[in-house]
C-alpha positions, 0 to 999 in steps of 0.5 A: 437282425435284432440284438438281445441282451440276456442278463441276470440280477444286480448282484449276479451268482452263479446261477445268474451268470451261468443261466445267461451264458447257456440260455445265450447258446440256446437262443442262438441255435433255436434264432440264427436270425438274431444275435444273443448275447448274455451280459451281467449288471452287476459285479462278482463277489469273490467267490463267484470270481474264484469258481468261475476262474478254477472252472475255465469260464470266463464271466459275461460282459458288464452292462451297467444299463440299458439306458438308449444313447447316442451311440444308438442313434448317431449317423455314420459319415458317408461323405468325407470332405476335406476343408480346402475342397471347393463348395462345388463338391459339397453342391454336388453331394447335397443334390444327391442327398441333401444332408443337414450336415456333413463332416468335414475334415483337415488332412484326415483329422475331423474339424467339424460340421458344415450345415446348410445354415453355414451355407445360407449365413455364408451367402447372406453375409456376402450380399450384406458386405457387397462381397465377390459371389461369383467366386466360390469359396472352400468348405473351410472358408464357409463352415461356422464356429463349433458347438460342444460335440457329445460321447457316444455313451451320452444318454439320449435324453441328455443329448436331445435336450443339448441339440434342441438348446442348440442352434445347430442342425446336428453334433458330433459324436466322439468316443475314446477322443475320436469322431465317430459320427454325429446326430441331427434332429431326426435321430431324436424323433423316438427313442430306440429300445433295447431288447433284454431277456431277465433271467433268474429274476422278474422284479424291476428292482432287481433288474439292469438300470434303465430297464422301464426304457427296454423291450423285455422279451422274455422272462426266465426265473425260478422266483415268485413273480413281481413283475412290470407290465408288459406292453406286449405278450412275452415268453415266461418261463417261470417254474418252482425249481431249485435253479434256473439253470434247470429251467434252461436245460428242461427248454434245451430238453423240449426243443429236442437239444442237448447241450454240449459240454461246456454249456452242461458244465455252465448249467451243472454250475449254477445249479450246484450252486443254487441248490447247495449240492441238491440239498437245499429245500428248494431242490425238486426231482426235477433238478436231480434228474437234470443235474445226473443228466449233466453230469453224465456230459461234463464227465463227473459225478454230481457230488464231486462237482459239488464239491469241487466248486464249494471247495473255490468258496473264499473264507468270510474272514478274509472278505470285506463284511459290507460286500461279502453281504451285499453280494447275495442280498435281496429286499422286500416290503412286507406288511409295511416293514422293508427287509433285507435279507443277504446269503454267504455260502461257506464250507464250515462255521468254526471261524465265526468268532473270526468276523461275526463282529465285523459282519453284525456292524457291516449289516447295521451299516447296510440296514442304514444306508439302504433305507431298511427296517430289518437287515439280516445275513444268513451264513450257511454251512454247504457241508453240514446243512446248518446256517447261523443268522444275523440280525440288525435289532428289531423288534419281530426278531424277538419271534424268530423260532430260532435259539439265541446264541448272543445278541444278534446272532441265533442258530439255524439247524437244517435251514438253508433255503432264504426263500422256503425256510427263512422268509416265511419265518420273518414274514410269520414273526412279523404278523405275531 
């Protein structure tokens, strides 16, 4: 049985989250064979958090990597052996199996590892000091000094270079300060892969840490395609609708499934959320007819679940500016300038006077500390379907067909959509 991780961006939103989670289900039912399970790579903003817990679904995993560890590749003891049993028992098992190393252990409590060298070093030594070796010794009497053991999340990497420094044939492998296991020489002849499925995005940057190490079998995503090659041919699914979550629901649809309740209402979510109640330009016919569809499963009209879930959206000024913007913020490098650009959902503008100052001082920040040319953050009102912008200072903002209302802060009428409104206006202000 393979295991595969689902997972979405490094700032997960409901789409990222909910997509996972419904695409895990799919895949379980159409591949019983093998386990899928649906993990997130980064933190949840607040509102993401309180949307989540006023629905009753419980978020994924985190899964800070997929990094492979020794964890992946350490041997499990087979033989157990106490310290005051006699070489005999450990000649029998060793022409059986013939093992680099075997665990040895104290009244239960593991002490280390004898391995053939201690063996070898044991027998020498005695031809060398004219010792008795007729009479045979106990495991604690041949078993040598201790190398530093390793944690079973220690990169593989990092763990194959400590062995081959080593004069040992293998190491111990602990966790939570308990021996789980250990590794010899052979567990590091390949590195293992994981196998990860990306969902709501396709570029590395994006993705999980460690993902230029894994198997990427699939990709499911709704965004322009920036993806890495590929050793293999995989499965992408990459259509220009409003939502990944309607991705899932369309491969439910084809495979002759209807998703349940609880999974329509993870779909139902993320898209709601994706096209801001349908109204984002990104919105298709497509999305509104999965989205009635869905709604007809949960039991509620589109509209109220819409609302509902909007009405769970914390107020930007009872939120921290540099998180609030990071938790939706994209990059791109275009004609040699490095944007940023971030999305905050809220439910009115009336209380921009409230944080405007702190978010255009946290968005400078993040501009810095992340190496960009142009940092904005646009702030849309899901119930008006207006945004207002802002903006660090640079000099294409200028170009932006959008009306000033102070210094670094233009209104938005009727834009909602990062990608179908405001990136091409940047991109256009940037040519001029």
């Amino acid at each position: 049985m393979e295991k595969y991780y689902i997972t979405g961006h490094k700032n997960p939103d409901l789409d990222t989250i909910c997509s996972a989670m419904a695409y895990a289900k799919l895949k379980s039912i159409l591949d019983p064979d093998n386990e899928y399970v649906a993990v997130r790579c980064g933190h949840l903003g607040e509102s993401c958090k309180s949307i989540l817990a006023a629905l009753e679904i419980t978020p994924p995993p985190y899964m800070p990597d997929v990094y492979p560890k020794v964890k992946d590749v350490m041997l499990s003891p087979n033989l157990m052996v106490e310290k005051k049993a006699s070489m005999t028992e450990i000649a029998k098992s060793y022409k059986d199996t013939n093992p680099s190393v075997t665990p040895i252990f104290d009244g239960g409590k593991f002490i280390g590892l004898l391995s053939i060298d201690d063996i070898t070093a044991w027998y020498l030594e005695g031809i060398r000091n004219g010792n008795d070796l007729s009479k045979i010794p106990t495991v604690g009497e041949v078993m040598r000094d201790q190398a530093e053991p390793l944690l079973a999340g220690d990169l593989f990497e990092d763990a194959k270079k400590a062995l081959s420094a080593s004069p040992k044939r293998g190491l111990s492998v602990f966790e939570d300060g308990e021996f789980i296991g250990y590794v010899t020489r052979r567990c590091f002849l390949k590195a293992p892969k994981y196998n990860v499925i990306l969902m709501d995005h396709n570029e590395p940057r994006q993705s999980i840490k460690g993902i230029e190490t894994a198997n990427v079998a699939e990709i499911i995503d709704h965004h322009r395609l920036d993806t890495m090659k590929t050793n293999t041919p995989i499965f992408i699914d990459a259509e220009p609708l409003g939502s990944t979550c309607t991705i899932v629901y369309e491969l439910f649809v084809r495979n002759k499934l209807m998703p349940d309740k609880e999974t329509a209402k993870l779909l139902l979510t993320g898209m709601m959320s994706d096209t801001l109640i349908l109204k984002s330009p990104t919105t298709t016919p497509v999305d509104v007819e999965a989205a009635h569809a869905l709604a007809e499963i949960v039991g509620e009209s589109v509209q109220d679940f819409g609302i509902k879930i909007f009405s769970h959206v914390e107020s930007l000024s009872t939120l921290k500016p540099e998180k609030a913007i990071l938790t939706d913020f994209k990059r791109y490098t275009e004609k040699g300038v490095m944007l940023g650009i971030g999305q905050c959902e809220a439910t009115t503008l009336n209380d921009l006077d409230d944080y405007k100052d702190k978010f255009l001082k946290a968005l400078e920040d993040v501009r810095l500390k992340n190496g960009l040319d142009w940092a904005v953050v646009m702030i849309t009102d899901v119930m008006k379907e207006n945004s207002v912008l802002l903006s660090t200072d640079f000099k294409a903002s200028k170009n932006l067909p959008y009306a000033l209302l102070e210094e670094g802060i233009y209104d938005m009428p009727g834009v909602m959509s990062r990608k179908k409104q405001l990136l091409p206006e940047m991109l256009f202000a940037l040519g001029m």
